[in-house]
N, C-alpha and C positions, 0 to 999 in steps of 0.2 A: 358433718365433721365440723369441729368449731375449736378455736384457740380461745384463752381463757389466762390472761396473765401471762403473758407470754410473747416471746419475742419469735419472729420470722426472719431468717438471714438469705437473700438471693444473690446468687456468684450470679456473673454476667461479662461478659470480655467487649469491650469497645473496639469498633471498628477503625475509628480515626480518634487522638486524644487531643488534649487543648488544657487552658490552664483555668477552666472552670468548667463547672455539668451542674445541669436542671436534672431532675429526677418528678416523674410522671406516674401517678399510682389511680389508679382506677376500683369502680363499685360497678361498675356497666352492669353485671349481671347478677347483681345483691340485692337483698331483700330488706334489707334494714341499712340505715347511714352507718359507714365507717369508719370509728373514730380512733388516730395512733396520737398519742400522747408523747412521742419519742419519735424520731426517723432519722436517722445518721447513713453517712455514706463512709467509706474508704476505700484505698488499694488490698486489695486480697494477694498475700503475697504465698499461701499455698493454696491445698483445693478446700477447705475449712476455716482459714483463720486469715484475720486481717492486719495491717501493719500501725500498731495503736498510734505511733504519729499520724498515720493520714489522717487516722478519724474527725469526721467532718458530722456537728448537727443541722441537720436538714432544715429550714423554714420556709413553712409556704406564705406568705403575705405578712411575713412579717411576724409569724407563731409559730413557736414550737409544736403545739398541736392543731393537728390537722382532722377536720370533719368533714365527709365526702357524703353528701349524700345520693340514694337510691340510683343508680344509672348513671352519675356522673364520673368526672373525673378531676383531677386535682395537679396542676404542673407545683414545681418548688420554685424559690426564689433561686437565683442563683448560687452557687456552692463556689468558695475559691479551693480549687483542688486539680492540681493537676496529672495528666497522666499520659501518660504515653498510647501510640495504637499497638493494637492486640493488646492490651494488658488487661487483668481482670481488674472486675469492683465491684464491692459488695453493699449490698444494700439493705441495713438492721431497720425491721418495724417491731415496736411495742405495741401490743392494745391491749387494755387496763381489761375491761370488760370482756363478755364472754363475745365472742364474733364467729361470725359463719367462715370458713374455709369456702367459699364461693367464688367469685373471679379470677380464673386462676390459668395456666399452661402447662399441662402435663408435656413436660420435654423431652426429645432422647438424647439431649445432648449436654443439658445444665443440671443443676439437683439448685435444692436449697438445705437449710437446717433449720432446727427448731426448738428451742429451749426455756420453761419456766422463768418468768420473770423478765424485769429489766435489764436485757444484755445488750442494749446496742453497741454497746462500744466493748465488748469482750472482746479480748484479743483471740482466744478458743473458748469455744464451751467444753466444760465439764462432762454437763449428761445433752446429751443432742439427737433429735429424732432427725432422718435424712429422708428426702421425698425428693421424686420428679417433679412434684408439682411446684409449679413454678406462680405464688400467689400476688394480686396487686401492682408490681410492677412492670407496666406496661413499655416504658419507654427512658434512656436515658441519654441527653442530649450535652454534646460536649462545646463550647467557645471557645472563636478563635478566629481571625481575621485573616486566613488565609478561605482563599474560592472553595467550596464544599461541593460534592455533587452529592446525593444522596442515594442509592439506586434501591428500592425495595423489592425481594424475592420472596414471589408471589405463590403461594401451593401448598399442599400436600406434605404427606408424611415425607417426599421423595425431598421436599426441599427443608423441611421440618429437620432432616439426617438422619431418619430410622436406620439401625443396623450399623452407623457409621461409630468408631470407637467412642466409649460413653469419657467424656471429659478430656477428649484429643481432639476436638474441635474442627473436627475432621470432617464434617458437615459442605455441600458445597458450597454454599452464602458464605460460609466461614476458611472455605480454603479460595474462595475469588474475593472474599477480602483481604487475603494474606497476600494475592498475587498484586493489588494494586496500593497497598501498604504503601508502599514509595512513590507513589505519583504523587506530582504535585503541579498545582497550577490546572485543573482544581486536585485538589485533593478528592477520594471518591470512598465514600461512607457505603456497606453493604449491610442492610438491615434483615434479617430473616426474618419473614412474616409465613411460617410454613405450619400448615394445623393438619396433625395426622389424621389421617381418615376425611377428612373436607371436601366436599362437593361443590361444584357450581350450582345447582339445582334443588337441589334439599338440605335445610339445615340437619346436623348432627352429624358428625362430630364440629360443635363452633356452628357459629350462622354460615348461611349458607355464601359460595362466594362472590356470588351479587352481592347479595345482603353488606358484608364486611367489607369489599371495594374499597369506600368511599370513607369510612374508619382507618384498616389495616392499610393502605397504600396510602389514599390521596389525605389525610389526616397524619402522615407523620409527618413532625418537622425537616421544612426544607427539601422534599421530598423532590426529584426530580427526573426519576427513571425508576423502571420496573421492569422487571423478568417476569412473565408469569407462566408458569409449569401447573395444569390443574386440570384433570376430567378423569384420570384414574378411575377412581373411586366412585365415578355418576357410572361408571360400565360395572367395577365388581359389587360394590355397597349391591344395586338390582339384581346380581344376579343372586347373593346370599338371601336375600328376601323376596325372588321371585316374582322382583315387581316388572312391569314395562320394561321391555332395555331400551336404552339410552342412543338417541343417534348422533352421528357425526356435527346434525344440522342443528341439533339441540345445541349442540356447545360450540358451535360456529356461533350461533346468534348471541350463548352468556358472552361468549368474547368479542364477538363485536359490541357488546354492550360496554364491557369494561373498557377495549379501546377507547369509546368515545367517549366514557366519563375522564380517562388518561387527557384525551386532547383536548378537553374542553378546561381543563387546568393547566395545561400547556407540561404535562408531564410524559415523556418518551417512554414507548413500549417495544422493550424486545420481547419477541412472542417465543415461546419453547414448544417442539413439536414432542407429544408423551413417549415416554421411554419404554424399550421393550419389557413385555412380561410373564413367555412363555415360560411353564412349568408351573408359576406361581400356583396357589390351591383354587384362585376364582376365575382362570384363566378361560376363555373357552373363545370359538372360532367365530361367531358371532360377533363378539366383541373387538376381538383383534381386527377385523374387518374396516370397525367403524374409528379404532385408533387409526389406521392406515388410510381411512378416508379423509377425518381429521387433520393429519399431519399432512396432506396431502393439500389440502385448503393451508395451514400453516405457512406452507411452504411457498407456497404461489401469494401470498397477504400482501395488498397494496395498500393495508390503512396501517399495522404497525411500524417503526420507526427502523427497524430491523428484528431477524431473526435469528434463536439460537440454535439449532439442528441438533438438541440431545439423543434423539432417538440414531442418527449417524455415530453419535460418538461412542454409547454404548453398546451398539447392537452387534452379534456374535455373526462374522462373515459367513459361517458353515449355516447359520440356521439366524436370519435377521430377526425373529420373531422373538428372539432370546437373547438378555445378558451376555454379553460376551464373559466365559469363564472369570475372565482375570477380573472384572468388574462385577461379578455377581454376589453378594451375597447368599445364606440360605436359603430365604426364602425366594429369590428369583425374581422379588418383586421390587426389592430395594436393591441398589448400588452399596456395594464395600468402600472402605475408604479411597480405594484406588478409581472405584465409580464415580463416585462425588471430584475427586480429584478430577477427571476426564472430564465430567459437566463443567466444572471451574474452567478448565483450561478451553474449551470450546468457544466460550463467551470472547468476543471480540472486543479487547478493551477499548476500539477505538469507539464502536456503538455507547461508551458509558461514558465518555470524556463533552 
């Protein structure tokens, strides 16, 4: 898939606001340099359209066009633009030439648009293509001279907010940033780093999450704590493909691994023990086994900084092995908004301060 004269518009809601933001756009997994001729930012004041005051042009070093090449990535010069936390902001790229659709996040929780020509500064578009894929913009980072904590949530589709309402931000990283909105001294920034379908152990879907570690967590700005919810997926991914299953000891050691790239940056780890997923379609006894051995090491963990016991907050009294109704989704395997909601509120705000 490839754009071709034409502009890409990405909504995105900030965690903490400030009276400037950098904007971070990436080629990591492109095959040819990226080149936008155009990059502007603004407030997005509905779920399409932007507030044509804010409109802000982008520059990275000093240019309006910006050339990224093969694998890298590209921060912007500061932007004076202020905003508020929670509030959306939208981020318009041009590219003149024909460009791969490549570097990208397919979301359940954001979309983007897409429209011929140079629209950066449209206030709506006219005719507009709408996708989950969420392309290039990696990261957007706001200024400001109050104490920032940063906390990155580490996982899976569970923390990605599969099932959770599309554009109600109902995701858990997005309703535990809502809950610490008003802290201050430090203020506490919540970044979702959550790739649906993601393993510790094999790449696909996304590298795998050794691999990303040391990019997605210890690589954002100002990063200072991390939640990490992640092995789901090394039990069902084996069993739909019939490979080896997966043991508890296997993903004790990726997560001791990732602890200790955590402490060796001096960045704090709350550990998440995985959440129930009877019913689901990849479900089976085997596996549940080795969650419960897992969480069970979780539990007892003397190298993370503290722990969040999701697996307690969702799990169904009459049948632990299961979503508790009120937080199930359809498929069993993800959290409702009221799920996510339950995960948020379990997190001990004092572990993030």
């Amino acid at each position: 898939e490839t754009l071709a004269d034409g502009t890409v518009r990405i909504f995105a809601r900030l965690s903490v606001g400030g009276d400037a933001m950098r904007v971070t756009l990436s080629n990591r997994f492109g095959t040819a340099p990226l080149v936008f001729d155009a990059v502007h930012v603004a407030r997005s004041n509905s779920p399409a359209a932007i507030d044509p005051a804010s409109d802000r042009a982008v520059t990275f070093a000093g240019s309006t066009i910006v050339n990224i090449p093969i694998g890298a990535e590209a921060t912007s010069d500061p932007v004076s633009l202020s905003a508020s936390a929670l509030s959306d902001v939208a981020v318009s790229m041009h590219a003149a030439s024909v460009t791969a659709l490549t570097t990208g996040h397919k979301s359940t929780t954001n979309s983007s648009i897409s429209t011929p020509g140079n629209a950066v500064s449209a206030a709506v578009y006219g005719t507009a293509t709408f996708s989950p894929n969420l392309y290039w913009l990696t990261e957007i980072d706001t200024s400001t001279t109050d104490a920032t904590h940063v906390v990155v949530a580490f996982g899976d589709s569970i923390t990605d907010g599969s099932n959770s309402t599309q554009g109600a931000h109902k995701s858990y990283p997005e309703q535990l940033a809502a809950r610490v909105s008003e802290n201050v001294n430090p203020r506490i920034a919540v970044v979702d780093a959550g790739i649906g379908g993601n393993r510790w152990l094999v790449d696909n879907p996304g590298p795998a999450g050794l691999t990303r570690f040391d990019h997605d967590v210890l690589g954002v700005a100002g990063v200072t704590h991390t939640i990490i919810l992640l092995g789901i997926n090394d039990f069902e991914v084996a069993t739909a493909f019939a490979s080896p299953p997966v043991t508890a000891e296997a993903l004790e050691l990726a997560t001791t691994q990732a602890i200790a790239k955590a402490k060796a940056k001096n960045v704090k780890v709350i550990l998440g023990t995985l959440t129930p997923y009877k019913g689901a379609a990849l479900f089976n006894a085997g596996d549940e086994a080795q969650r419960q051995a897992y969480n069970a090491w979780v539990r007892q963990n003397k190298d993370a900084d503290a722990i969040v016991d999701f697996d307690a907050a969702l799990r169904d009294p009459a049948d632990p092995q299961s979503l508790a109704p009120q937080y199930a989704s359809f498929d069993h395997l993800h959290p409702n908004d009221a799920g996510y909601g339950a995960m948020a509120a379990a997190v001990d705000l004092a572990t993030l301060r």
